[in-house]
C-alpha positions in Angstrom: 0.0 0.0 0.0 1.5 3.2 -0.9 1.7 6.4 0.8 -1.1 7.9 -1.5 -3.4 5.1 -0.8 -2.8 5.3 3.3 -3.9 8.8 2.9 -6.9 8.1 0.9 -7.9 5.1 3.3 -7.7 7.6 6.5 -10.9 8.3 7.6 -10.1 11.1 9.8 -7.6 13.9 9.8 -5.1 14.3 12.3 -5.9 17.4 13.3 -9.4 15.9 13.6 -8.0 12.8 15.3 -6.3 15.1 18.2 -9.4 17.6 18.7 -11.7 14.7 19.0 -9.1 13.1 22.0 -9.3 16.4 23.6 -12.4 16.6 23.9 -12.6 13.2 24.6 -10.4 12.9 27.6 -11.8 16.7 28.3 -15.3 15.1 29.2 -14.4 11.6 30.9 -10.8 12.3 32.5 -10.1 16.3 32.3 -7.4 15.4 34.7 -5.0 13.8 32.7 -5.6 16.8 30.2 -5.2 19.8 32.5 -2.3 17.9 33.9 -0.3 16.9 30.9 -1.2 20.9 29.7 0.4 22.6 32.8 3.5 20.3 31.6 4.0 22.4 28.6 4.7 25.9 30.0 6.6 24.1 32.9 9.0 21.9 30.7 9.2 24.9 28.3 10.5 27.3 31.0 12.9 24.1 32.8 14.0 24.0 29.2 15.1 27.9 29.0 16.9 28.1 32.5 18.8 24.9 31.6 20.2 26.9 28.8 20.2 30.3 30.6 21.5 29.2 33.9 25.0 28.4 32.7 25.6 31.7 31.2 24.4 33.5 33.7 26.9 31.9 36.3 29.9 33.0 33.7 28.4 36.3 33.8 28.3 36.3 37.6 31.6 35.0 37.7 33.1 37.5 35.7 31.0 40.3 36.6 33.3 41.3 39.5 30.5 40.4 42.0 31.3 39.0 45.9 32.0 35.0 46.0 29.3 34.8 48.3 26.5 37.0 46.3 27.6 34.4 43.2 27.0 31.5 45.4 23.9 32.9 46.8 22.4 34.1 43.1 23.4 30.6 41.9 21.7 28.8 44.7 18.5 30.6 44.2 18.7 29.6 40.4 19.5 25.7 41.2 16.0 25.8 43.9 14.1 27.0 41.1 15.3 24.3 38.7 15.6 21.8 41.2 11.6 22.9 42.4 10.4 22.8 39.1 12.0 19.2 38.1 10.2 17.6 41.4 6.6 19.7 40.5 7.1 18.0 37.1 8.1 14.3 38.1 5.3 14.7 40.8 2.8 15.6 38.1 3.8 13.3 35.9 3.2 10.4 38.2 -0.2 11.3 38.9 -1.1 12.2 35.1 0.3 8.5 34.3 -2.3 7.2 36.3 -4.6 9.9 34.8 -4.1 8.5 31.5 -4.6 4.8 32.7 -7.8 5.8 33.7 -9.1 7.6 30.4 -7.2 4.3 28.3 -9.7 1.8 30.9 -12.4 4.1 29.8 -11.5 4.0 26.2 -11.6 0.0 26.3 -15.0 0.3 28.0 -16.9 2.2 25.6 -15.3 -0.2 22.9 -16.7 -3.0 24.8 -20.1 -1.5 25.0 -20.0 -0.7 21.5 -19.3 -4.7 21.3 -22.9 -5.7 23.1 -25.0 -3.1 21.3 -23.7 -2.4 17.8 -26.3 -4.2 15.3 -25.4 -7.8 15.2 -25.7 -8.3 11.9 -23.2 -5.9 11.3 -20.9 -7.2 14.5 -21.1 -10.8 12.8 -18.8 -9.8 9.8 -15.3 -10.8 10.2 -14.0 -7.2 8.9 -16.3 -5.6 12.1 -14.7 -7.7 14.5 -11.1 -7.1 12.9 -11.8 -3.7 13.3 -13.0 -4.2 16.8 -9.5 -5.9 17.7 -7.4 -2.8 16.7 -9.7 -0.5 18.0 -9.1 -2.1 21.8 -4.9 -1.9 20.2 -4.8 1.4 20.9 -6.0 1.0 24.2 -3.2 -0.8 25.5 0.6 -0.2 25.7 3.3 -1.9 23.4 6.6 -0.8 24.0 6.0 2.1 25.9 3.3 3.1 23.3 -0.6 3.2 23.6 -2.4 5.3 21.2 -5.1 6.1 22.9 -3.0 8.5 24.9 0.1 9.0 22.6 -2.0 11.3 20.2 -3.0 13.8 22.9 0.6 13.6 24.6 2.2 14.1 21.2 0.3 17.0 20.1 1.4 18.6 24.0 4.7 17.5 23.1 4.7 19.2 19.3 3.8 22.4 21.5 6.3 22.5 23.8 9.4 21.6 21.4 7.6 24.5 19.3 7.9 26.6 22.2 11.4 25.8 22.7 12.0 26.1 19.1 11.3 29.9 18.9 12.4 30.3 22.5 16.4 28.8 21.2 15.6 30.6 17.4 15.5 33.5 19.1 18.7 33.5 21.0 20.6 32.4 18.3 19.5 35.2 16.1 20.4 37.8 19.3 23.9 36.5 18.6 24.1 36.9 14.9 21.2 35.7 12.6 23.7 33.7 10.4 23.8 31.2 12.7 20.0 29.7 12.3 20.9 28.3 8.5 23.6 26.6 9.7 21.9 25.0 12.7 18.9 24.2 10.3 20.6 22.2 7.8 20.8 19.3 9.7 17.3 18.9 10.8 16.5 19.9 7.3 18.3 17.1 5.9 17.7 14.5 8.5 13.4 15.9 7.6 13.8 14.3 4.2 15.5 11.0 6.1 12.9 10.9 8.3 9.8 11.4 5.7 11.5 8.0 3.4 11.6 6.2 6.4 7.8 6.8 7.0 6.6 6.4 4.0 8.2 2.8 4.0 6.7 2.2 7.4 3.3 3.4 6.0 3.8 1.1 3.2 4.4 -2.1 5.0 1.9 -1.0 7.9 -0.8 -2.8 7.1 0.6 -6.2 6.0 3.1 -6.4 9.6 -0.2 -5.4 11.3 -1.9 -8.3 10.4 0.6 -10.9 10.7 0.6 -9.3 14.2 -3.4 -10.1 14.6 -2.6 -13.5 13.0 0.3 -14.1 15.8 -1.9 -12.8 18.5 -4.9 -15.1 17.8 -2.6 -18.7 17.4 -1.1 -17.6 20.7 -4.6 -17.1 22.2 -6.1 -20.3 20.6 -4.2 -22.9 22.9 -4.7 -21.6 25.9 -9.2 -22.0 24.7 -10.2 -24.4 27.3 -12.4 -25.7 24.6 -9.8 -26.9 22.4 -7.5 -28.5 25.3 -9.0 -32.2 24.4 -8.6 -31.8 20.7 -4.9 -30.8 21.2 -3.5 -33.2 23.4 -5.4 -36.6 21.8 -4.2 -35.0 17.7 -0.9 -34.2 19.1 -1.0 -30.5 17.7 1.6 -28.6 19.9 4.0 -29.5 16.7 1.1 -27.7 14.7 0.8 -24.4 17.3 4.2 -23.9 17.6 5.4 -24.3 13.9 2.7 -21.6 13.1 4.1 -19.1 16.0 7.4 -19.3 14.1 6.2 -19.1 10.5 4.5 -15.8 11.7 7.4 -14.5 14.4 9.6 -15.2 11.6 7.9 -12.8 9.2 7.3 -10.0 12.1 11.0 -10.4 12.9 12.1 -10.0 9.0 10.6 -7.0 9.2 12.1 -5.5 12.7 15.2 -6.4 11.2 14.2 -4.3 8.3 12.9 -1.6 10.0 15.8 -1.2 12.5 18.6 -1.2 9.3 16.2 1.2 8.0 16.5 3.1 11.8 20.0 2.9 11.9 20.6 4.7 8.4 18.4 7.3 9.5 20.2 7.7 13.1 23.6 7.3 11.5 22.7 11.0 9.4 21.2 12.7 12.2 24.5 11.7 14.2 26.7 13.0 11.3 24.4 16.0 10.7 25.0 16.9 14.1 28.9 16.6 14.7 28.4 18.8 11.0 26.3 21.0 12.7 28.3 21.4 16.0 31.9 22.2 14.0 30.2 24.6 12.0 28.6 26.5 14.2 31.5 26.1 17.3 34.0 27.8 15.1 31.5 30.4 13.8 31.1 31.3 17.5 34.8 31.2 18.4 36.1 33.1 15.5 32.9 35.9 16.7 33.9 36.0 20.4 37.5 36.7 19.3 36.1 39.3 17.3 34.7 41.3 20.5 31.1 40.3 18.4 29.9 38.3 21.4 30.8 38.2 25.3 32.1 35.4 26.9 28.6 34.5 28.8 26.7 35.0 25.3 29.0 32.7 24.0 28.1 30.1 26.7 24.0 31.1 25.9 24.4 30.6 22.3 26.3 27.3 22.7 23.9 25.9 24.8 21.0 27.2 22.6 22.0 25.6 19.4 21.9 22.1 20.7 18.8 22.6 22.3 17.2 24.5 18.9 18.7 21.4 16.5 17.1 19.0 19.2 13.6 21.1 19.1 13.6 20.8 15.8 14.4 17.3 15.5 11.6 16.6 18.1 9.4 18.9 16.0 10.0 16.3 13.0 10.1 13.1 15.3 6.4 14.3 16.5 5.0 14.9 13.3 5.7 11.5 12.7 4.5 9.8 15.5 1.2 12.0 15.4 0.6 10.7 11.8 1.1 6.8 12.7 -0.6 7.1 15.7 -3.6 8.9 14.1 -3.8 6.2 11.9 -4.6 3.8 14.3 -6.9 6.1 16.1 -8.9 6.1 12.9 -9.2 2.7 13.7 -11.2 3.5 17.3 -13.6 6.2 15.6 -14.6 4.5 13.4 -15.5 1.6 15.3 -17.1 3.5 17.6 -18.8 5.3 15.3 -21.0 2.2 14.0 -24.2 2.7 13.9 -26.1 0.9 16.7 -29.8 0.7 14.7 -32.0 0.8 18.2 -33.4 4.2 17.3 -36.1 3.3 14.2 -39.9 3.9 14.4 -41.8 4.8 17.5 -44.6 2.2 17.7 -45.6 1.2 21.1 -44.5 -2.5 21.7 -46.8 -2.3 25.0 -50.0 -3.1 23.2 -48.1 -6.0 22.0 -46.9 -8.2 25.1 -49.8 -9.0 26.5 -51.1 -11.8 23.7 -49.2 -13.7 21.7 -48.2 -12.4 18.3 -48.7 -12.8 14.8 -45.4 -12.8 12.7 -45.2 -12.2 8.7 -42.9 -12.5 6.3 -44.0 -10.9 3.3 -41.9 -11.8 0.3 -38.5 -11.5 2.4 -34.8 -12.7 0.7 -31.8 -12.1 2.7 -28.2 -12.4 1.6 -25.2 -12.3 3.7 -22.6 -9.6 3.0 -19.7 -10.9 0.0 -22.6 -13.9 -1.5 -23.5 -14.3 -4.4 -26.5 -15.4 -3.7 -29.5 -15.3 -1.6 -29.7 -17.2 1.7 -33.6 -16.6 2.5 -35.8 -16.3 -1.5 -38.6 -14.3 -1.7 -40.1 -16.0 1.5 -43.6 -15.3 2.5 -45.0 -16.9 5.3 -47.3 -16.2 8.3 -47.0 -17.9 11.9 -50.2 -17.0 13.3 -51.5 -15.4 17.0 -50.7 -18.7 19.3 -49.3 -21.1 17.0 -46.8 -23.7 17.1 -44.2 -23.8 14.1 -41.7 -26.3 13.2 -39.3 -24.9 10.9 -36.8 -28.7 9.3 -34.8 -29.2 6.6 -31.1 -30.0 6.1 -27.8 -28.1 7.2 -27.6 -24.7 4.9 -31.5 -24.5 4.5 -31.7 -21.4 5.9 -33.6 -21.6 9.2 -30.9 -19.9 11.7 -30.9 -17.6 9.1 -34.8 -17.2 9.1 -34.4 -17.0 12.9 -32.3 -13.9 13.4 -34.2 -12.0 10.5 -37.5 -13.0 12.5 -35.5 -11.7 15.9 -34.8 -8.8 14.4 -30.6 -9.5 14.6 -30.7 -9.3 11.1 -33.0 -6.7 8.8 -33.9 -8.4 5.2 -32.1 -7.5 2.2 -35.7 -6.9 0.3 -39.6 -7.5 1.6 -40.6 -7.2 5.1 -41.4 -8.8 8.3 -44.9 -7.4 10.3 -45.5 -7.8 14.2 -49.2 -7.7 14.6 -49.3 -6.4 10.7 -46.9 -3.6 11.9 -43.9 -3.7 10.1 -40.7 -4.5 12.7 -38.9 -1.2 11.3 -41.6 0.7 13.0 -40.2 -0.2 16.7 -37.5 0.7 18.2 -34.8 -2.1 18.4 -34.6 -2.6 22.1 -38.4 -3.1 22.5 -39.1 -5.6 19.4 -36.2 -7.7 21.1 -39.0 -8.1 24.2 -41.0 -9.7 22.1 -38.7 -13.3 21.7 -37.5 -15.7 23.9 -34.9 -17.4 21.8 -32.5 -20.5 22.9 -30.2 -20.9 20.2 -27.8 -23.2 19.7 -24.6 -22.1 20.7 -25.0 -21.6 24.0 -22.7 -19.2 26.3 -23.0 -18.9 30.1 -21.0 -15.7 31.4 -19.8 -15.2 35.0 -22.7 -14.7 36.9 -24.8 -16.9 39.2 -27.4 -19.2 38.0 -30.2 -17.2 39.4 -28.6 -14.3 37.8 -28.1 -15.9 34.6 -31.7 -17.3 34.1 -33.6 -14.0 35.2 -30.8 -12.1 33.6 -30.9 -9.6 36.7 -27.1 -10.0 37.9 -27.4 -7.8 40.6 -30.6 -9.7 43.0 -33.7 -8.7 43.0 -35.4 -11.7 41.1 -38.1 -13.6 41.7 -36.2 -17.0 43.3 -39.2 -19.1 42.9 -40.0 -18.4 39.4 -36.3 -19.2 38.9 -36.8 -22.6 40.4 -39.6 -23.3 38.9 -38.1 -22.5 35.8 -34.8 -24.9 35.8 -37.3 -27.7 37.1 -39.3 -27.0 33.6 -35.9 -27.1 31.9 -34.7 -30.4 33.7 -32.0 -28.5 35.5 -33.9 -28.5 39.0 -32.2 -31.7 40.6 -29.0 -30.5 39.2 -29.5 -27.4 40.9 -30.8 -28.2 44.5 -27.6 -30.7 44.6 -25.3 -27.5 44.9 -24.6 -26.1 48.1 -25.6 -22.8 47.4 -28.4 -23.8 45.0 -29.3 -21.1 42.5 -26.7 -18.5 44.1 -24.2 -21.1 42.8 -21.8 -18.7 40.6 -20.7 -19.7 37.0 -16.8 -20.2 35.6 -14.3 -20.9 37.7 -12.1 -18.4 36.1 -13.5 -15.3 38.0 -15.6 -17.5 41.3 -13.2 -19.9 42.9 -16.0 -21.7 43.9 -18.3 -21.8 40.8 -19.5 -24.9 39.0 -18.8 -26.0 35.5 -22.0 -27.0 33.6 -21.5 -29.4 30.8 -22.7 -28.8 27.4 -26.1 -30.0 27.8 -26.7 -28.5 30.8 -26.1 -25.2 29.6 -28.4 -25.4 27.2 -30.9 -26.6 29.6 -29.8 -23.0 31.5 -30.5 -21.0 28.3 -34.1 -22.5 28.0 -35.2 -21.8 31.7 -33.8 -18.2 31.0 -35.8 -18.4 27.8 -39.1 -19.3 30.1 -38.4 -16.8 32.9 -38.7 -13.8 30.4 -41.7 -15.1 29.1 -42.2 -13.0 26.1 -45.4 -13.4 23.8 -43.0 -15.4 21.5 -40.4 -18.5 22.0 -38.0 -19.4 20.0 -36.1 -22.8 19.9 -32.9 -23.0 17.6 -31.9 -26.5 18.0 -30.9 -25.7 21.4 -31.1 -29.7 22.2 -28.6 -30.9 19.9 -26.1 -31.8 23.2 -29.0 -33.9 24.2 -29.6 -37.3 23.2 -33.5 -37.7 21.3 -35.3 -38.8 24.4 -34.2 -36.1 26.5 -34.8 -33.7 23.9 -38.1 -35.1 23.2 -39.2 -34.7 27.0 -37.8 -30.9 26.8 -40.0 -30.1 23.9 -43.2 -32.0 25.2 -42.6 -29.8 28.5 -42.3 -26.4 26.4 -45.5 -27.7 24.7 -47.2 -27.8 27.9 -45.5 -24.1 29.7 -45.9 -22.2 26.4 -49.2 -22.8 25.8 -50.8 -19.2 24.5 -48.1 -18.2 23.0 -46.7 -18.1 19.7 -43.6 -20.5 19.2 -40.9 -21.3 16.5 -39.1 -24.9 17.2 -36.1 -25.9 15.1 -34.6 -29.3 15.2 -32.8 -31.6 13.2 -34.5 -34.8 14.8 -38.2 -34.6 13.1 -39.7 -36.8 15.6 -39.4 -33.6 18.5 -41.4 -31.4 16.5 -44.3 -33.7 15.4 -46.4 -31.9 18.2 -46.2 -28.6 16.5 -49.4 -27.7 15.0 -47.7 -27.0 11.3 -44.6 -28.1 10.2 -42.3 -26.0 7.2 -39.6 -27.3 5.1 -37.2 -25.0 4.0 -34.7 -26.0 1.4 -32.1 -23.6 -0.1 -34.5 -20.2 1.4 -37.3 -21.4 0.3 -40.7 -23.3 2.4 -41.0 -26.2 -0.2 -43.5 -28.2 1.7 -45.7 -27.0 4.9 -48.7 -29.1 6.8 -49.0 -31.1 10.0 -47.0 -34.2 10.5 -49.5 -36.3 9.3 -50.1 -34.4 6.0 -46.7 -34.3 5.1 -46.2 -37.9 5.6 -48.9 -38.6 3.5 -47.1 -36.3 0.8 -44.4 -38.3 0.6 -42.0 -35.7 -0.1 -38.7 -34.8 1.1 -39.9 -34.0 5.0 -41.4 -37.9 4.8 -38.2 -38.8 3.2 -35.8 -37.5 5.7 -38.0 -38.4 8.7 -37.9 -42.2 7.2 -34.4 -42.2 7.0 -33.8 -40.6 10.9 -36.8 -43.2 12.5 -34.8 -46.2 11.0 -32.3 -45.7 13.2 -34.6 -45.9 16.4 -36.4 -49.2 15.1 -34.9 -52.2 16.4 -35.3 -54.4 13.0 -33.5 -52.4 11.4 -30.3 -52.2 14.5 -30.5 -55.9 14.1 -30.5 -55.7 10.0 -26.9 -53.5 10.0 -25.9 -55.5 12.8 -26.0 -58.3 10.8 -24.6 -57.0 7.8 -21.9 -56.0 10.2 -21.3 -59.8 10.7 -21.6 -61.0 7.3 
């Protein structure tokens, strides 16, 4: 990527990028930014006595002045530096701590963004990349962290300019001449410093992702959920071969970059001894003129190595405000998703008191990148109080159908009605009242059971709903086995004394949360699949029986669950190619009787005994 295209693919400026942190840190942590701005005058002024200070003791010392009014002049001068160091290393502390807090902050809103940004738009893989760099900046890497860098960079770009016209104007005191001579170098060492960037800008983005690649192979073996599957395949071999291939790469590049860092330091260091000859003999050869006193010799001297290293600062911060501005475009703009919850204004009140009636009115979805459509000019209706099985193979469509009917996902064309209200007409946040979904991949977080099912972390729940609840699920005996029953806490990696629910037990978690919100409408995405067909069978006939009234969608791949339903749909590639009770679509004799042939065989003990056999022969 060259330097023109880096530009183009900047979303923000950086002059945009550092207003936004100030007011940023200016509204959630003014401290750090009051603090690190009192540093600028203060460094600024250090900066001018460390310079000043040393000609002013030759002039005392060859002013004809007392020994003891030198001493007591020079003291005086030393307190005020030496004051004015500690005032800066005490504030310093404190503002380091400052910034911690307002990079914690940072890393917070990011996470919220995580759990409301629209999750259709979360699901894609370039989101969630984007997601990962935005939390980069919040942390520190070498002494770096964006997040913070930018605004401490811009302080810094003030204060060496500061310093710069404070040491410019010195020199030109002495003799004007001078300030070309001192600016050569930095001039020179500018054009170093630009080539250097531009290759740095140019291989950003490829070094940045082998980084993100590194970073998730490193994190993948340490997933609990992949410990089995390592040790019995004997993958270490696999892990660690794939840490080098990618360390390798990063550390091609280092090696690179640090040649590249050394040429670059390697000028500046001749530019300077070029710089210092120069402009030490100019000074001698004007102080033996008379042109200059002996103290303004000492002034000058010290100014022009502290205006060559303003200057050089100067350059060095432009620099490091462009790369880091770069990756705060990164955190803007993923904070800057849109979070879809603010759409119509419908009332969903009217709506949660009876069960609902849910349309589909020739709705196709297709997933961001396909080529083609995943849900085809559906229409269908799932009327006040009914049960719905949705079947068909892997790929159908149904999760798919699911989320769009959830409202997780909006339809590419048609449109889905609540009540004959279309969904787009409430606000995001409300519609979402309206479903009580169990999907399949179930995740418990860190909270107690009674937390997790009524979803009200901090108390205040209704325990004996909750109980009756997980007895509904099959989870009760489970539950009054553990010594602190429903107050039990969840993963062991936060509550030393939490319990680890297996697969199917978690799911059996999700769907007494599912009946403790008891919206108008459940929905059931093949959370059963860890169970074997008996128990899920029992699970379904007791949701039968508690969601009775409402309207319900029930997913499964074993047919034989769903044959209570009172209308069964197959979906095949997005579209309902066959839809009737059990009985009628058996009768068909299409694809639905097909496939439910095929699964009951295996449940029949002639035909056990039949491969069992064959087995033998």
């Amino acid at each position: 990527m060259n330097t023109r295209e880096s530009k183009q693919k900047a979303s923000h400026s950086v002059l945009s990028n550092t207003l936004w942190s100030f007011r940023t840190s200016l509204s959630c942590a003014p401290g750090a930014f009051w603090m690190a701005a009192a540093m600028v005058p203060l460094n600024s002024i250090i900066s001018f006595w460390q310079v000043y200070v040393p000609a002013l003791v030759v002039a005392e010392s060859t002013s004809g002045k007392g020994y003891e009014q030198v001493l007591i002049t020079m003291g005086i001068w030393f307190a005020l530096i030496l004051a004015a160091s500690l005032v800066r290393d005490i504030i310093t502390r404190f503002n380091e701590n400052e910034w911690q807090k307002y990079a914690m902050h940072m890393a917070m809103r990011i996470r919220r963004k995580s759990m409301s940004c629209f999750y259709e738009q979360y699901e894609r893989k370039e989101v969630r990349d984007l997601c990962d760099r935005a939390l980069i900046t919040t942390q520190s890497w070498n002494g770096r962290q964006p997040v913070t860098d930018l605004q401490k960079q811009s302080l810094l770009l003030i204060e060496n300019l500061i310093g710069y016209l404070l040491m410019g104007g010195i020199i030109s005191v002495a003799d004007f001449r001078l300030l070309p001579i001192v600016m050569l170098g930095p001039v020179v060492n500018l054009f170093a410093v630009r080539a250097f960037n531009r290759w740095s800008q140019k291989h950003h983005e490829r070094y940045r992702e082998i980084s993100r690649r590194l970073s998730y192979v490193l994190r993948k073996p340490m997933d609990f959920a992949a410990a089995k599957d390592i040790r019995i395949y004997s993958m270490h071999d696999w892990f660690s071969d794939t840490c080098r291939l990618f360390m390798g790469q990063i550390d091609k590049g280092e090696r690179e970059k640090v040649r590249r860092q050394f040429g670059v330091s390697f000028l500046a260091l001749a530019m300077i001894l070029l710089r210092d000859g120069v402009s030490y003999a100019f000074l001698i050869a004007l102080t033996l003129r008379g042109g200059i006193s002996v103290d303004q010799f000492v002034l000058c001297f010290g100014a022009i190595s502290s205006f060559s290293s303003f200057f050089g600062s100067i350059l060095d911060a432009f620099g490091k405000l462009h790369e880091t501005s770069l990756r705060i475009c990164d955190l803007r703009e993923y904070l800057d998703l849109p979070e879809m919850t603010e759409r119509g204004h419908e009332s969903i009140e009217a709506h949660l008191a009876s069960a609902p009636e849910i349309t589909f009115d020739h709705v196709s979805y297709r997933y961001a990148g396909a080529e083609e459509d995943t849900i085809r000019d559906l229409s269908l209706t799932i009327h006040a109080g009914e049960s719905v099985a949705l079947v068909g193979l892997n790929g159908a469509g149904k999760t798919t159908l699911v989320k769009l009917m959830c409202g997780l996902y909006r339809p590419t064309s048609g449109e889905i009605r609540l009540n004959g209200i279309p969904a787009d007409q409430f606000q995001l946040q409300d519609y979402y009242r309206m479903f009580s979904p169990v999907f399949q991949d179930a995740q418990t977080a860190f909270f107690s059971i009674g937390g997790t099912v009524s979803a009200k972390v901090s108390g205040g729940y209704d325990e004996a709903r909750v109980l009756r609840c997980l007895e509904a699920a099959g989870l009760g005996e489970k539950v009054k086995s553990l010594p602190n029953g429903i107050h039990t806490m969840l993963d062991k990696q936060l509550n030393e004394n939490a319990v680890e629910l297996s697969g199917g037990e978690v799911q059996k978690l999700m769907l007494a949360r599912a009946l403790y919100k008891d919206a108008p409408f459940l929905v059931l995405d093949e959370p059963t699949a860890a169970l074997d067909p008996i128990a899920e069978n029992a699970v379904y006939q007791e949701y039968r029986r508690m969601t009775h009234g409402k309207s319900a969608l029930f997913i499964s791949h074993r047919l034989a669950s769903t044959r209570f339903c009172d209308r069964i749909i197959y979906l095949k590639n997005g579209v309902i190619t066959e839809t009737g009770s059990h009985d009628e679509l058996i009768a068909a004799g299409g694809e639905y009787a097909e496939l439910y042939e095929l699964q009951s065989c295996w449940y029949r003990d002639d035909y056990r005994k039949e491969d069992d056999d064959h087995d033998i022969s």
